[in-house]
C-alpha positions as CSV (number, residue, x, y, z in Angstrom):
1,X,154.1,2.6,-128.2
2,X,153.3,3.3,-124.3
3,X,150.1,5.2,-123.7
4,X,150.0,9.0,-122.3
5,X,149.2,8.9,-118.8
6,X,146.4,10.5,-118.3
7,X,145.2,12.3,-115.1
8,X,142.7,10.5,-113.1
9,X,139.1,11.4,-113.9
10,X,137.1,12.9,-110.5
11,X,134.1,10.6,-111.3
12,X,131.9,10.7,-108.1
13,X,134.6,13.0,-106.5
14,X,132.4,16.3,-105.3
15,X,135.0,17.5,-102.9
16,X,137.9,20.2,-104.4
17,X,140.7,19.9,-102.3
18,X,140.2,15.9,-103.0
19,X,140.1,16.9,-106.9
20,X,143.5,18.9,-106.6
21,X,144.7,16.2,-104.3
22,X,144.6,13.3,-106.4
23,X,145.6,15.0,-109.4
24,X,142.6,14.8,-111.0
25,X,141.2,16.7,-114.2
26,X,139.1,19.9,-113.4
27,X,138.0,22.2,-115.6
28,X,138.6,25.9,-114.3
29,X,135.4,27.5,-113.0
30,X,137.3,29.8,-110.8
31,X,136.8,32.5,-113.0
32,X,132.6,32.4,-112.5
33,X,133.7,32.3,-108.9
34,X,135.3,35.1,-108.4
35,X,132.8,36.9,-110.7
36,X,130.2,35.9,-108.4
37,X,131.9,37.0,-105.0
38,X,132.2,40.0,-106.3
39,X,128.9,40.1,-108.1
40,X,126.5,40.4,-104.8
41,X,126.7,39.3,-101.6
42,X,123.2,36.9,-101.5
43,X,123.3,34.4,-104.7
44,X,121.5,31.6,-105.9
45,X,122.1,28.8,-108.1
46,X,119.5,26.5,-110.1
47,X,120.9,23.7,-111.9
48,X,120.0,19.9,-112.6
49,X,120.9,17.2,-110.4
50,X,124.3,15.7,-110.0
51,X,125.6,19.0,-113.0
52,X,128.8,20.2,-110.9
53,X,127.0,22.2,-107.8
54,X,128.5,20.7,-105.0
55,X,131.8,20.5,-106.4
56,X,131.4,24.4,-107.1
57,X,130.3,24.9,-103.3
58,X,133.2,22.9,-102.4
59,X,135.4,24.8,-104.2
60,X,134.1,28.1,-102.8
61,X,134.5,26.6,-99.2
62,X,138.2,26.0,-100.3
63,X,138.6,29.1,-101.1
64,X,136.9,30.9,-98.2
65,X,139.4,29.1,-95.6
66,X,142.1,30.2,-97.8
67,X,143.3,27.7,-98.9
68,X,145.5,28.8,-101.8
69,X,147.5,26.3,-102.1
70,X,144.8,24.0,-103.6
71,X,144.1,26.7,-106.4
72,X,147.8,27.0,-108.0
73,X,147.8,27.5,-112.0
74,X,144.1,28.0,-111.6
75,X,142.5,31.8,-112.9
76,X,141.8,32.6,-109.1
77,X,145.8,32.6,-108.3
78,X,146.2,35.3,-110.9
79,X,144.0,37.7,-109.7
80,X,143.6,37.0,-105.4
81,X,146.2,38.8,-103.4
82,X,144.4,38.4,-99.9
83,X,143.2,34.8,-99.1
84,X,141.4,36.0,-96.4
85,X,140.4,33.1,-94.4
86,X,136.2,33.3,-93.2
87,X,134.6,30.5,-91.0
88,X,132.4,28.7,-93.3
89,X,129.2,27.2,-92.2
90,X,127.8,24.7,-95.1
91,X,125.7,22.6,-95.2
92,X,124.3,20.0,-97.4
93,X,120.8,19.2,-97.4
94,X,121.4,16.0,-99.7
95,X,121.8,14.3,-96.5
96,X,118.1,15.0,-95.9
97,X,116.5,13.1,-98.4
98,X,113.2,11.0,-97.6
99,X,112.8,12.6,-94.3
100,X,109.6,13.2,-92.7
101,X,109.4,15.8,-90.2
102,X,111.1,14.3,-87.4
103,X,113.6,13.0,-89.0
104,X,114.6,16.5,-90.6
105,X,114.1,18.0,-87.5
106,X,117.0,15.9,-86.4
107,X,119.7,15.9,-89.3
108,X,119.5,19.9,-89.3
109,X,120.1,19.4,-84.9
110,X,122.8,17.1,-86.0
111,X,124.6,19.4,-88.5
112,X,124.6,22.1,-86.2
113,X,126.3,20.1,-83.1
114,X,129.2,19.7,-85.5
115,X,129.7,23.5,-86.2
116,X,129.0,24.2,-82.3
117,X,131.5,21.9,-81.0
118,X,134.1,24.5,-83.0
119,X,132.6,28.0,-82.1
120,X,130.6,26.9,-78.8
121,X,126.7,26.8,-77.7
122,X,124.3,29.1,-76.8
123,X,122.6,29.8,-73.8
124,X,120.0,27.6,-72.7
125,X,116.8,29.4,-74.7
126,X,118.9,28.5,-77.6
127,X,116.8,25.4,-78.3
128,X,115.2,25.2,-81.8
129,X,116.8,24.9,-84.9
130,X,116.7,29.0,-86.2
131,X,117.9,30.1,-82.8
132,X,120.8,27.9,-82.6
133,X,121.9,28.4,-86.4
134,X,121.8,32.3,-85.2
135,X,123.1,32.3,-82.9
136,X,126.5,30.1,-84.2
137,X,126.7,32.7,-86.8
138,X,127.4,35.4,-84.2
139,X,129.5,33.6,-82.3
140,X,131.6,32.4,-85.4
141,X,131.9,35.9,-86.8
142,X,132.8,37.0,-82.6
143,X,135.2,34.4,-81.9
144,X,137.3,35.1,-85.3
145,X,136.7,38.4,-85.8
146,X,136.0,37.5,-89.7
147,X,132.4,37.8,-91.3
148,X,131.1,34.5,-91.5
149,X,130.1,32.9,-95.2
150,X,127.2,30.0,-95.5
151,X,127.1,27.7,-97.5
152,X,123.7,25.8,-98.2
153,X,124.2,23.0,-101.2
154,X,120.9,21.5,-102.5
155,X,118.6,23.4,-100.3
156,X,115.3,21.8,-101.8
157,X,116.3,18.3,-101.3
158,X,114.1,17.6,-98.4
159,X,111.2,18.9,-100.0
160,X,111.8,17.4,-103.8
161,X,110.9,13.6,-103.4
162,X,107.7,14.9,-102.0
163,X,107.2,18.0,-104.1
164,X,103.6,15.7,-105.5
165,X,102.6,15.6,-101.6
166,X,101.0,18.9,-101.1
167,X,100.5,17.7,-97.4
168,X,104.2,15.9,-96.8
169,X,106.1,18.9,-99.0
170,X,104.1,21.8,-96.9
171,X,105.3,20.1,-93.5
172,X,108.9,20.0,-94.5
173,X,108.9,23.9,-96.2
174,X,107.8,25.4,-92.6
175,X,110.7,23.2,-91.3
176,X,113.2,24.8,-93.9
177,X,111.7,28.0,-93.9
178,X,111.8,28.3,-89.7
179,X,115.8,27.0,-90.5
180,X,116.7,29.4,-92.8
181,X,114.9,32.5,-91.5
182,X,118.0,33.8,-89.3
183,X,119.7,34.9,-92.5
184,X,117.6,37.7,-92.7
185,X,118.4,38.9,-89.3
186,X,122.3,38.3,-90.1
187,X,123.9,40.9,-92.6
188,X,126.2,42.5,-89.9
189,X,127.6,39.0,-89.7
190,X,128.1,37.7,-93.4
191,X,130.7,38.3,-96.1
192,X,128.3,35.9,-98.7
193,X,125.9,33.5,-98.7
194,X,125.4,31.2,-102.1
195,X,122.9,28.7,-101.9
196,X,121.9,26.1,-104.7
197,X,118.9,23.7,-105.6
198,X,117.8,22.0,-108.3
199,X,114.1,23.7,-108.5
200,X,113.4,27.4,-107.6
201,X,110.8,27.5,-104.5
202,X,109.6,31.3,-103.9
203,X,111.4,33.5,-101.3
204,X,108.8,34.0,-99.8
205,X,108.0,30.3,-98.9
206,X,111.3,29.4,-98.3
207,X,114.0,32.4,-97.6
208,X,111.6,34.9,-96.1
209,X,111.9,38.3,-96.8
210,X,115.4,37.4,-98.3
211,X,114.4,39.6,-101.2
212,X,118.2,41.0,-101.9
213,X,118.9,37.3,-103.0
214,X,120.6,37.2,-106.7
215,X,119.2,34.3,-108.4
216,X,122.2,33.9,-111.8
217,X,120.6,30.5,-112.7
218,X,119.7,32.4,-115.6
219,X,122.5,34.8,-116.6
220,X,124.1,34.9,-119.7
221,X,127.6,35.3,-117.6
222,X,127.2,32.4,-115.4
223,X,125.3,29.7,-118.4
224,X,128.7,27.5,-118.0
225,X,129.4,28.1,-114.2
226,X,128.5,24.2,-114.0
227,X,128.5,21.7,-116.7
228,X,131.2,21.3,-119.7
229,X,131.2,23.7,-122.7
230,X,131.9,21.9,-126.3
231,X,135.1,24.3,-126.0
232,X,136.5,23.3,-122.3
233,X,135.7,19.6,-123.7
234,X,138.1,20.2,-126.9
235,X,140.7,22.1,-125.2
236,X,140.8,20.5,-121.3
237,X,139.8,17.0,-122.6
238,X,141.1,16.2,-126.1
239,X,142.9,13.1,-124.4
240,X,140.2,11.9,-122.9
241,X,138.2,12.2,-126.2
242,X,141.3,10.5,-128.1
243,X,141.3,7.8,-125.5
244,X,137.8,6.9,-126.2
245,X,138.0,7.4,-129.8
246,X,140.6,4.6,-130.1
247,X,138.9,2.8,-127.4
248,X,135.7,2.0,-129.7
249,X,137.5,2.5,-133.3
250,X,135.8,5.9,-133.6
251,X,137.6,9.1,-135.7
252,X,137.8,12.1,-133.1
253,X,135.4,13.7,-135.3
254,X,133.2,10.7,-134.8
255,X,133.3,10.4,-130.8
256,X,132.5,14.4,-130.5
257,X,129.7,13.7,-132.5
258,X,128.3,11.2,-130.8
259,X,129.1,12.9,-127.2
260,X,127.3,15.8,-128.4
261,X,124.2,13.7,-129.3
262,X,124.2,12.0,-126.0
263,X,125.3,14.6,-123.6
264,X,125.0,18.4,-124.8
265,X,122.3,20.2,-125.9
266,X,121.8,22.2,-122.4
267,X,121.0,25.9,-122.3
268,X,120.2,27.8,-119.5
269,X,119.4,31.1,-121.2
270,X,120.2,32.3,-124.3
271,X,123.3,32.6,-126.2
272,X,124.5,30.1,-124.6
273,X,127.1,28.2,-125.0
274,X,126.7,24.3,-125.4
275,X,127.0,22.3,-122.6
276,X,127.4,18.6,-121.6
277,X,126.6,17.3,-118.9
278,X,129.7,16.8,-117.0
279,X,128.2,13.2,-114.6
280,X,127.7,11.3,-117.9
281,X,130.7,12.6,-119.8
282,X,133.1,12.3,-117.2
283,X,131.6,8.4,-117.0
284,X,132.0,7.9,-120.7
285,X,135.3,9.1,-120.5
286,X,136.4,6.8,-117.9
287,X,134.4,3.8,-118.8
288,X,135.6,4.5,-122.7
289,X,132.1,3.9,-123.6
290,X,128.8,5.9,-124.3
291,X,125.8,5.0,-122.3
292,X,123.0,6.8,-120.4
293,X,125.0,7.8,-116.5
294,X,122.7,10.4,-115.8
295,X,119.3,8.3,-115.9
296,X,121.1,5.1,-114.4
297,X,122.2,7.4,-111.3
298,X,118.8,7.6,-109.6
299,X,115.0,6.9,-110.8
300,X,113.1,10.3,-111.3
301,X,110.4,9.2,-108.6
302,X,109.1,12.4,-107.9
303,X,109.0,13.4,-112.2
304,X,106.9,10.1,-113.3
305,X,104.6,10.8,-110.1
306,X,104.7,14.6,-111.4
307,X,104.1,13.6,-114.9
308,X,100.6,12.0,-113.8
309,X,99.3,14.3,-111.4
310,X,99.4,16.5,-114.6
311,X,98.3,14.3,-116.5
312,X,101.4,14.3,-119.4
313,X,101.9,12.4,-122.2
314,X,105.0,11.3,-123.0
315,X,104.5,13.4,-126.1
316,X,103.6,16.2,-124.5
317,X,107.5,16.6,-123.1
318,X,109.4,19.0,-124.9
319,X,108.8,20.8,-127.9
320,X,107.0,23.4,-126.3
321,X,107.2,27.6,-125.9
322,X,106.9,29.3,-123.0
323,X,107.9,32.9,-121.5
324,X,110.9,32.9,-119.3
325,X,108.2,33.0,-116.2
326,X,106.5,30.2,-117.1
327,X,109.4,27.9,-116.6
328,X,111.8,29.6,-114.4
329,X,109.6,29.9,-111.8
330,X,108.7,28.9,-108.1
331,X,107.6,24.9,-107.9
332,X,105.4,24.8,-105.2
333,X,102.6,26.5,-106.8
334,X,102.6,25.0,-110.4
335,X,100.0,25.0,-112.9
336,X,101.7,22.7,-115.3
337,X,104.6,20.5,-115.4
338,X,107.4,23.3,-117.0
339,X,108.5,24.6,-114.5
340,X,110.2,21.1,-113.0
341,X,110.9,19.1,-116.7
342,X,113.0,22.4,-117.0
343,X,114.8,23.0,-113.5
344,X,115.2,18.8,-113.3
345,X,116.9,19.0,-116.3
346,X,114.5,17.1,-118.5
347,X,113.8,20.2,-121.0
348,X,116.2,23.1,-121.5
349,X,116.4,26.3,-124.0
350,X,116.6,25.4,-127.4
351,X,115.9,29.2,-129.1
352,X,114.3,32.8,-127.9
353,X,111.9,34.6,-130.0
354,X,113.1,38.4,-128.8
355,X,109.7,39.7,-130.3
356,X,107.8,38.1,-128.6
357,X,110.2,37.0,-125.9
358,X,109.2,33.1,-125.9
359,X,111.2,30.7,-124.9
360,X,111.5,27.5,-126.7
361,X,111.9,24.5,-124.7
362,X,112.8,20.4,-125.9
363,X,114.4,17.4,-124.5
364,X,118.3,18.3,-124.2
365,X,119.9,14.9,-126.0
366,X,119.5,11.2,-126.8
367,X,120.4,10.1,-122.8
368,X,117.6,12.2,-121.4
369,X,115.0,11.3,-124.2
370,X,115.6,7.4,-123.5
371,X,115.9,7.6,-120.5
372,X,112.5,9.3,-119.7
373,X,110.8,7.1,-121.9
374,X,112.1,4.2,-120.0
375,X,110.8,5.5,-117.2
376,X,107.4,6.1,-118.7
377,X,107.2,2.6,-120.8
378,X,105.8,0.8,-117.9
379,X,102.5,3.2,-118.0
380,X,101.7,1.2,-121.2
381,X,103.2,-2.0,-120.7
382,X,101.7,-2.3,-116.8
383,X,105.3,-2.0,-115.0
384,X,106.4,-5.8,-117.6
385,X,109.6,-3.6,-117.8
386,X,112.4,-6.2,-118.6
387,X,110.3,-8.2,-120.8
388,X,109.3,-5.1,-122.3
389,X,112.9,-4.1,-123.2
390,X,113.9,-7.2,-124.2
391,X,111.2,-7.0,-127.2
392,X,112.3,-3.3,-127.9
393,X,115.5,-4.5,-128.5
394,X,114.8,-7.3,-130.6
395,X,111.8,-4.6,-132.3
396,X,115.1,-2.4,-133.0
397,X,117.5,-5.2,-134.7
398,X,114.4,-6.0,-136.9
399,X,114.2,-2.5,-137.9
400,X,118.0,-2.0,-138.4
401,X,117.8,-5.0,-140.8
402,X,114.6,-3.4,-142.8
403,X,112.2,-6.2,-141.1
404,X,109.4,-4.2,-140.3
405,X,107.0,-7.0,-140.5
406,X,109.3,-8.8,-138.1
407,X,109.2,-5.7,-135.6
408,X,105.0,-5.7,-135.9
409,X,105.4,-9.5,-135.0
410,X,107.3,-8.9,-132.1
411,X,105.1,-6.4,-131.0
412,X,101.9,-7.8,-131.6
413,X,102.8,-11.0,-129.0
414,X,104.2,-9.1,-126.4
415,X,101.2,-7.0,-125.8
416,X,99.3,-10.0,-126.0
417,X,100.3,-10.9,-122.9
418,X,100.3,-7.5,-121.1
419,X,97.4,-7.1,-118.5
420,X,94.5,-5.0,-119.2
421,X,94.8,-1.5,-119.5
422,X,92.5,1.2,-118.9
423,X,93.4,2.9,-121.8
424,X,93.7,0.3,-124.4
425,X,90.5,0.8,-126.1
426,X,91.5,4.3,-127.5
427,X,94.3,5.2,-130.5
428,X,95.7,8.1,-128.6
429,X,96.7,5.5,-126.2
430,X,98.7,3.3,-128.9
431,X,100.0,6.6,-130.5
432,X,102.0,6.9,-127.5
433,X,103.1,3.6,-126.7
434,X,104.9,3.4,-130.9
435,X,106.0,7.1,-130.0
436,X,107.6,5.7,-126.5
437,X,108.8,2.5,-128.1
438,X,110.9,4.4,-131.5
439,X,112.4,7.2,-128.9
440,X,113.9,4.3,-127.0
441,X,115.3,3.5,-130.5
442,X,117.0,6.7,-130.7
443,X,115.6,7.5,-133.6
444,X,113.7,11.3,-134.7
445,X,110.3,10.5,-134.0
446,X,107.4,13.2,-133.8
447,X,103.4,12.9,-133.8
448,X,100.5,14.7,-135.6
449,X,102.8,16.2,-138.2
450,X,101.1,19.1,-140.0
451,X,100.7,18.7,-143.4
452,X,98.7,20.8,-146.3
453,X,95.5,17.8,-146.2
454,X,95.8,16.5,-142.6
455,X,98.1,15.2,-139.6
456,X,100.3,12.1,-140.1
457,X,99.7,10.2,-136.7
458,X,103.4,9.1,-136.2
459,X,106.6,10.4,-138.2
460,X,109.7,8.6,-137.9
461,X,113.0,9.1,-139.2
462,X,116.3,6.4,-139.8
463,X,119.2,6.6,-141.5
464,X,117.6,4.7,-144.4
465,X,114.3,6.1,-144.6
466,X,111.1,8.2,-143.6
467,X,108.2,6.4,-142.4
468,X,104.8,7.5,-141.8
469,X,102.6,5.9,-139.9
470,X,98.6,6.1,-139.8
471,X,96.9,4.6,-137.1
472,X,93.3,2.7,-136.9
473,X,91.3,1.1,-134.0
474,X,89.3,-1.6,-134.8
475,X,89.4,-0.9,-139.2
476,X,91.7,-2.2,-141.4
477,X,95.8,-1.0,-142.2
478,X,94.4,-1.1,-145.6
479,X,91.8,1.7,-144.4
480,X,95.0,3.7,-143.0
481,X,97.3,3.4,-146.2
482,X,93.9,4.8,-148.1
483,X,93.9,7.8,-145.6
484,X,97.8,8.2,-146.0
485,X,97.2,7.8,-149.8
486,X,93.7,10.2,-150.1
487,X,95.4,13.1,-147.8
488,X,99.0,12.5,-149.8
489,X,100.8,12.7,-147.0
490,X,103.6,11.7,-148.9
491,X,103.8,15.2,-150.8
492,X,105.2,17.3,-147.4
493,X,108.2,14.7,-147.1
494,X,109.3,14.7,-150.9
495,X,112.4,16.8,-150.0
496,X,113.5,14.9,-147.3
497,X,116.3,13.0,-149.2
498,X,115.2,9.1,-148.1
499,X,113.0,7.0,-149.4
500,X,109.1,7.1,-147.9
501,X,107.6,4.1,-146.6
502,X,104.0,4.3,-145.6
503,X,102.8,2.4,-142.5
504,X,98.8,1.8,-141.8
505,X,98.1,-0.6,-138.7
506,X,95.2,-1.2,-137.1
507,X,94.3,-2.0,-133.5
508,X,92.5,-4.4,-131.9
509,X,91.0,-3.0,-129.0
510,X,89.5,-6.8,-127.7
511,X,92.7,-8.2,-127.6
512,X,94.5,-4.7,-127.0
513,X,97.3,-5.8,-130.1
514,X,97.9,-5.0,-133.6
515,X,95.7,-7.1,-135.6
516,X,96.7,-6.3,-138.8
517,X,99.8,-3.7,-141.0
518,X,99.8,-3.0,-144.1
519,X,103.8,-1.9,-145.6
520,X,104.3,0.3,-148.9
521,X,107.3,1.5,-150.3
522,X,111.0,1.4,-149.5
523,X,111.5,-2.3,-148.1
């Protein structure tokens, strides 16, 4: 039986018209967009990297020039009579990634050449960067007698890679903030200015005395403005979800299951509606095959470096409460690592406690838990990363075949021929490393687990059964099954529904290895 042609998937494609073009699938946003238009004038737009923004400015920019042809059988048709065209200035600081001053100084002269080879140049004090960019929006609105809209797409780029610079990230901000400080001057001239970033600087560092700017990164109406809701998914991509189901032998009721364990699990307020990211399910879609996209798109440089200034622990991401202005809050002056693992994407709203109005925040899904603690793995295995994926791998077959002593064994000879490590002689540090090391398994794994008598060190959870681990530095695993045994940790987890195996292993911090484990129960 021939296949359904299905349309091409926009995968990389950030441009609308190209979208509409090429036939490609989008899902409607149209209706946000002309919610927003006619919402407020100012706006701005947090969302994670590479999570439909662009494609949303570019579709606003479409619109703007009135291009209506590109939005037949969209919501927009149905309800715009005008199509007013508007010059459009945009611009896309994504370009201006690892710049230093000069260099930014430069990219923002050379985006501005382009626009005034269409509405002219100034006079010859026009010389800096804020006096030509206002004066091209008076000209633009004076030449077509049409107020002008802007357009400014990942605004914080410059300043992100070297948001753990105080010195480097303050250098670029006055750059940025000098840019962008004609907008205040220019409401006679605009019909709307959107602007999006991934993290949310203060106005008053970076829009100056912009302070009529609506910030709907949080809004219950605009929560699916970018990304794919579980529902769009169903309706708008049921092929695609078929495709892939045959693809891999899955049921449909199978591959939305395990798309929703990769890729959903984002909220940005709450309700909220689930949403996937749309770079990773778009890939999976057209690759037939579920893998991490998001994480393999670009290294999160600036997070690890982050993560350390702050001194984090991989356990230490997610999980957490926090009120509203804890997390959704300015960058630059931080006092702890929430505000970016939130705005980056790395944590997002999982429940709201309207009494006492805390937030709770966790890792979204299984791409951004393994994918951040690949990214952290080399912090315990000094930077031996392939090697060190190559024994997790092997560490995870043994534990899929119910070979734990095999897994220990594995373990315990790859660390013997890591370098020395600062941290090696303590148990917190090996806490981390087994709670780094079952996360890349994919499996639940969760540390200093309250019980009635005590804390179980490491909790971990498979398909077959519950272990509990007990840790030791320089004892015996006999001594930690005795502590596991004394404080019956065992009790807590009766309910569970899978067999308990108890896990005691002991350190050696000399040879900075397992020296010993001791296995009861379920084998």
């Amino acid at each position: 039986m021939e296949s359904k042609r299905l349309k091409r998937l926009p995968v990389g494609i950030q441009t609308f018209s190209e979208v509409i073009d090429l036939d490609c699938l989008y899902i409607d946003k149209t209706e946000y967009i002309w919610n927003m238009i006619h919402l407020s004038k100012y706006i701005f737009l947090s969302r994670p990297r590479r999570f439909g923004k662009s494609l949303l400015v570019s579709t606003l920019q479409a619109y703007y020039e009135g291009r209506k042809e590109l939005f037949k059988g969209l919501f927009i048709e149905t309800v715009e009579k005008d199509w007013t065209e508007h010059p459009v200035l945009r611009f896309d600081m994504g370009t201006a990634k690892h710049c230093d001053k000069e260099e930014l100084l430069l990219e923002l002269s050379n985006k501005l050449t382009r626009y005034e080879a269409i509405y002219g140049k100034g006079a010859a004090d026009e010389v800096k960067p804020n006096q030509r960019f206002q004066g091209l929006i008076e000209r633009a609105h004076e030449k077509t007698g049409k107020k002008v809209v802007i357009l400014i797409d990942e605004y914080d780029a410059p300043m992100l890679d070297v948001v753990h610079k105080d010195n480097e990230v303050e250098s670029l901000r006055q750059v940025m903030r000098n840019f962008y400080s004609p907008l205040k001057y220019s409401d006679p001239h605009l019909e709307f200015l959107f602007i999006t970033g991934i993290t949310k600087f203060s106005q008053v560092s970076i829009f100056s005395e912009l302070n009529n700017l609506t910030n709907i990164s949080m809004d219950e109406e605009y929560a699916a403005v970018c990304g794919v809701t579980k529902e769009e998914m169903l309706t708008q991509a049921h092929d695609y979800i078929e495709r892939l189901a045959n693809a891999n032998k899955w049921t449909d009721e199978e591959t939305v299951r395990l798309l929703a364990q990769q890729y959903d699990g984002y909220h940005f307020t709450w309700p909220s509606p689930h949403i996937f990211n749309p770079f990773s399910l778009l890939n999976a879609f057209a690759r037939k095959r579920i893998d991490n996209y998001w994480f393999a798109s670009g290294t999160p440089t600036f997070l690890i470096e982050m993560l350390r200034k702050f001194n984090v622990v991989p356990t230490g991401i997610g999980n957490m409460e926090a009120l509203a202005s804890d997390f959704d809050a300015p960058t630059e002056n931080m006092t702890s690592i929430t505000p970016l693992l939130y705005q980056s994407g790395y944590v997002t709203i999982k429940d709201f406690d309207s009494t006492t109005l805390l937030y709770t925040l966790d890792i979204p899904n299984g791409e951004i838990r393994v994918g951040l603690m690949e990214s952290l793995l080399p912090n315990y295995v000094n930077m031996r990363k392939e090697a060190g994926n190559t024994t997790i791998a092997k560490m995870y077959r043994a534990l899929y075949n119910d070979d734990l002593d095999e897994m220990f064994s594995l373990l315990q000879a790859y660390l013997l021929t890591v370098p020395y490590c600062d941290n090696a002689n303590s148990e917190g540090h090996y806490q981390q490393l087994l709670y780094v090391i079952f996360s890349l398994f994919g499996r639940y794994v969760d540390v200093e687990v309250h019980t009635p008598t005590g804390r179980v060190d490491i909790v971990m959870k498979t398909a077959k059964a519950l272990y509990l681990f007990e840790l030791k530095l320089n004892k015996s695993s006999q001594a930690a099954i005795r502590q596991i045994d004394l404080k019956d940790y065992s009790s807590k987890f009766a309910l569970a529904g899978l067999p308990i195996v108890k896990v005691g292993i002991n350190f050696d911090p000399e040879r900075r290895t397992l020296s010993d484990w001791k296995i009861l129960g379920a084998r």
